[in-house]
C-alpha positions in Angstrom: -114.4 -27.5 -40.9 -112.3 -25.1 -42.7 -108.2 -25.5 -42.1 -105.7 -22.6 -42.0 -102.6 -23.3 -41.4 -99.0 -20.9 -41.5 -95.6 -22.1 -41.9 -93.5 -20.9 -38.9 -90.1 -21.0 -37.5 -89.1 -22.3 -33.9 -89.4 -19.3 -32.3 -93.0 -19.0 -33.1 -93.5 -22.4 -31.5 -92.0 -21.5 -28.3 -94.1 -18.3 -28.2 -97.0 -19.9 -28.8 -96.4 -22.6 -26.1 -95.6 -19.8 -24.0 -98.6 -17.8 -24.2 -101.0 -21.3 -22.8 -103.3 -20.0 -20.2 -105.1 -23.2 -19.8 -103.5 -26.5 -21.0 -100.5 -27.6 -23.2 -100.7 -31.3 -25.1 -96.9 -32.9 -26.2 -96.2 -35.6 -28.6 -93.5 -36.6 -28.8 -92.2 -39.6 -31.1 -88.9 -40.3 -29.4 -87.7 -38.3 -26.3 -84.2 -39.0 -27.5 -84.1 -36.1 -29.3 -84.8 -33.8 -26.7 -81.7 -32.4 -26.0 -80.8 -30.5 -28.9 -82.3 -27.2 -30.4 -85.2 -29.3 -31.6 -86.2 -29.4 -28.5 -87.7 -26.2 -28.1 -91.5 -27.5 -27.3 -90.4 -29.2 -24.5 -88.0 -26.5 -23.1 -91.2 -23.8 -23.3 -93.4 -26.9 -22.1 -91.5 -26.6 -18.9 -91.5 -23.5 -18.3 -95.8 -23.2 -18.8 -95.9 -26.2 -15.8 -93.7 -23.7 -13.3 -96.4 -20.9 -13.6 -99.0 -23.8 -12.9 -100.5 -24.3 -16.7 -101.2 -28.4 -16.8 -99.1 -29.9 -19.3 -99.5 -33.3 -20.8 -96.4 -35.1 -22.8 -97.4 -38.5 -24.4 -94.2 -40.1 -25.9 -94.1 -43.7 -27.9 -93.3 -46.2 -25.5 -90.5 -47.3 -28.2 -88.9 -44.0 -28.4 -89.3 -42.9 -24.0 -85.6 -43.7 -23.8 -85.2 -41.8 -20.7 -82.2 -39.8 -20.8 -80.2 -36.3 -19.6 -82.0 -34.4 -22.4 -85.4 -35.6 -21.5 -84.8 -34.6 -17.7 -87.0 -31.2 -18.4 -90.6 -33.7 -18.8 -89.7 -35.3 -15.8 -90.5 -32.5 -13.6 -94.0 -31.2 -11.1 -97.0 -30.0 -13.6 -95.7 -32.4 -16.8 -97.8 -35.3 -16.7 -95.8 -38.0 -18.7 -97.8 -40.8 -20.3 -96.5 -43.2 -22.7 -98.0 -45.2 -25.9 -97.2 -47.8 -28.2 -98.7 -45.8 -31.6 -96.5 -44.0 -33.4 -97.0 -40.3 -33.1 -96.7 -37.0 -34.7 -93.9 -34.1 -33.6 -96.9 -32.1 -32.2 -98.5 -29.4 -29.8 -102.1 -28.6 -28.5 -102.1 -25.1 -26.6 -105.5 -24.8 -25.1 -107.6 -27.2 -26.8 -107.8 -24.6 -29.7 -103.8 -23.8 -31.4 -101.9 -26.6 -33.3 -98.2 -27.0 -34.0 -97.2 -29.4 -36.3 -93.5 -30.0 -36.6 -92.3 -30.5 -39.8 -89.8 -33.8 -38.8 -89.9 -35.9 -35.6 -86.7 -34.8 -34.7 -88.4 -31.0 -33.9 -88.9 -27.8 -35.1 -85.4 -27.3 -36.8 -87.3 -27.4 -40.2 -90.1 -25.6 -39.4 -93.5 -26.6 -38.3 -97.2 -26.0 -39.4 -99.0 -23.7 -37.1 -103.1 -23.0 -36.6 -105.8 -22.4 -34.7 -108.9 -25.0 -35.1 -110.7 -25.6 -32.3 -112.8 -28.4 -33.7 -109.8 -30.3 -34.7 -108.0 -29.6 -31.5 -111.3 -31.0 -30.0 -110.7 -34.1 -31.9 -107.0 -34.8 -32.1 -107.5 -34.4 -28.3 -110.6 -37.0 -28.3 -108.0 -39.4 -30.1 -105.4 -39.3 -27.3 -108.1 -39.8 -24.8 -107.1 -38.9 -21.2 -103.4 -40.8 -21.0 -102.8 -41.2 -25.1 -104.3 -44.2 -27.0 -104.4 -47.3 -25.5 -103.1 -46.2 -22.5 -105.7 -46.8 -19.9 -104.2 -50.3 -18.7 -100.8 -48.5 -18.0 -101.9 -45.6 -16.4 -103.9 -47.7 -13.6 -101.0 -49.7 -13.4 -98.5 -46.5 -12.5 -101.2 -44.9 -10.1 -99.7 -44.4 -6.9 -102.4 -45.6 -3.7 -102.6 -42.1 -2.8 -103.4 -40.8 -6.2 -106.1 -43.8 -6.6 -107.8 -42.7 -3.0 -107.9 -38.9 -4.5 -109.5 -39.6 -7.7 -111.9 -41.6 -5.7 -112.6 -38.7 -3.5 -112.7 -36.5 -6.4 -116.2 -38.5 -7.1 -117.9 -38.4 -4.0 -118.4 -34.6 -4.4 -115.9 -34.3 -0.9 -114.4 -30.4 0.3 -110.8 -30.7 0.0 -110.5 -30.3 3.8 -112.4 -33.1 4.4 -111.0 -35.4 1.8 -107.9 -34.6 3.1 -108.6 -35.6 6.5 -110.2 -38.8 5.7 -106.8 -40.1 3.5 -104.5 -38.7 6.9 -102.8 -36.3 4.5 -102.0 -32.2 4.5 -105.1 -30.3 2.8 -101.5 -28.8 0.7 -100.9 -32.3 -0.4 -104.1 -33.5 -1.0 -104.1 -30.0 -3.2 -101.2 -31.0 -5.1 -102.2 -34.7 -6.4 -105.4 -33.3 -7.4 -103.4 -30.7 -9.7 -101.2 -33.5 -10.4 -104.0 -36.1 -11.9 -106.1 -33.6 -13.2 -103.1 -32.5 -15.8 -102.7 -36.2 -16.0 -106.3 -36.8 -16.8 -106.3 -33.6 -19.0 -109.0 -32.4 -17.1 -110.0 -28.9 -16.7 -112.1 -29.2 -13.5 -112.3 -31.5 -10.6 -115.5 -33.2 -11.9 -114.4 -33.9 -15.1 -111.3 -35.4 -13.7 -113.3 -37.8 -11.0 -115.7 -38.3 -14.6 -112.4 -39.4 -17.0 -111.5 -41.6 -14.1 -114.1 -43.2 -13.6 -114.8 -44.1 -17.4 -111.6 -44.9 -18.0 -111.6 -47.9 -15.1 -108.6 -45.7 -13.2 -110.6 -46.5 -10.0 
């Protein structure tokens, strides 16, 4: 596996959150520190989930300290999870680019940027669906209607008909499976009913 990595600036990092077509991975040490410039991952982050590109934010537990400045993760498209390991100031832009940030606090100093897919691919296989160790609290947060989706999610169901068997709009039905599947890091409905499924969601 050979490693290439640049040193970069922030505005490199918020360009290359910005250009995600697929998926966007956060970790975030300490969401305290959001609201400053260092915060420039989340900022672009937020902007990815308004065109409709999933984005996942796992923050240590420790550090979630929810606050004004981390109001931009709580938002439609940004699947928070939290974890009680201690993580890295870090990106994942579709499962291939890495952005390393040279202090927890953010990019401010820098950051280490690359593209590795078989490290992304790993990193990714580390923080598992809801970050490591999570499963337990992300059953726990399900809402029932989420839980009844991901069910329907393995029975192979059209969404019209899904939809109609949980008494909800086909639109809303839509929108928690967009919702869990950026939860579950999933790129298609299969593989979200799959990581469910395995990781004792339902």
């Amino acid at each position: 596996m050979r490693l290439r990595f640049e040193v970069t600036g922030p505005d490199r990092v918020v360009a290359a959150i910005l250009a995600a077509r697929h998926d966007v991975v956060l970790t975030l040490p300490d969401a305290r520190l959001l609201g400053r410039r260092s915060g420039v991952d989340v900022a672009a982050a937020a902007r990815v989930a308004r065109r409709g590109v999933p984005v996942r934010a796992l923050v240590t537990h420790a550090g979630r300290g929810w606050s004004a400045a981390a109001a931009d993760l709580d938002r439609p498209g940004i699947a928070v999870r939290t974890t009680t390991e201690v993580l890295p100031r870090m990106s994942i832009v579709d499962r291939a680019l890495i952005v390393i940030a040279n202090g927890d606090a953010g990019y401010d100093d820098g950051a280490l940027i690359g593209r590795n897919q078989p490290l992304a691919a790993r990193l990714l296989g580390v923080l598992g669906p809801g970050g490591p160790g999570d499963d337990a609290t992300a059953v726990q947060d399900l809402q029932p209607l989420e839980r009844e989706v991901l069910r329907s999610l393995t029975t192979g169901s059209t969404d019209e008909a899904a939809a109609r068997e949980l008494g909800v709009a086909v639109r809303t039905y839509r929108r928690v499976v967009a919702r869990m599947m950026a939860r579950l890091g999933a790129r298609s409905r299969f593989q979200a009913g799959y990581l469910a499924a395995n990781g004792r969601w339902i």
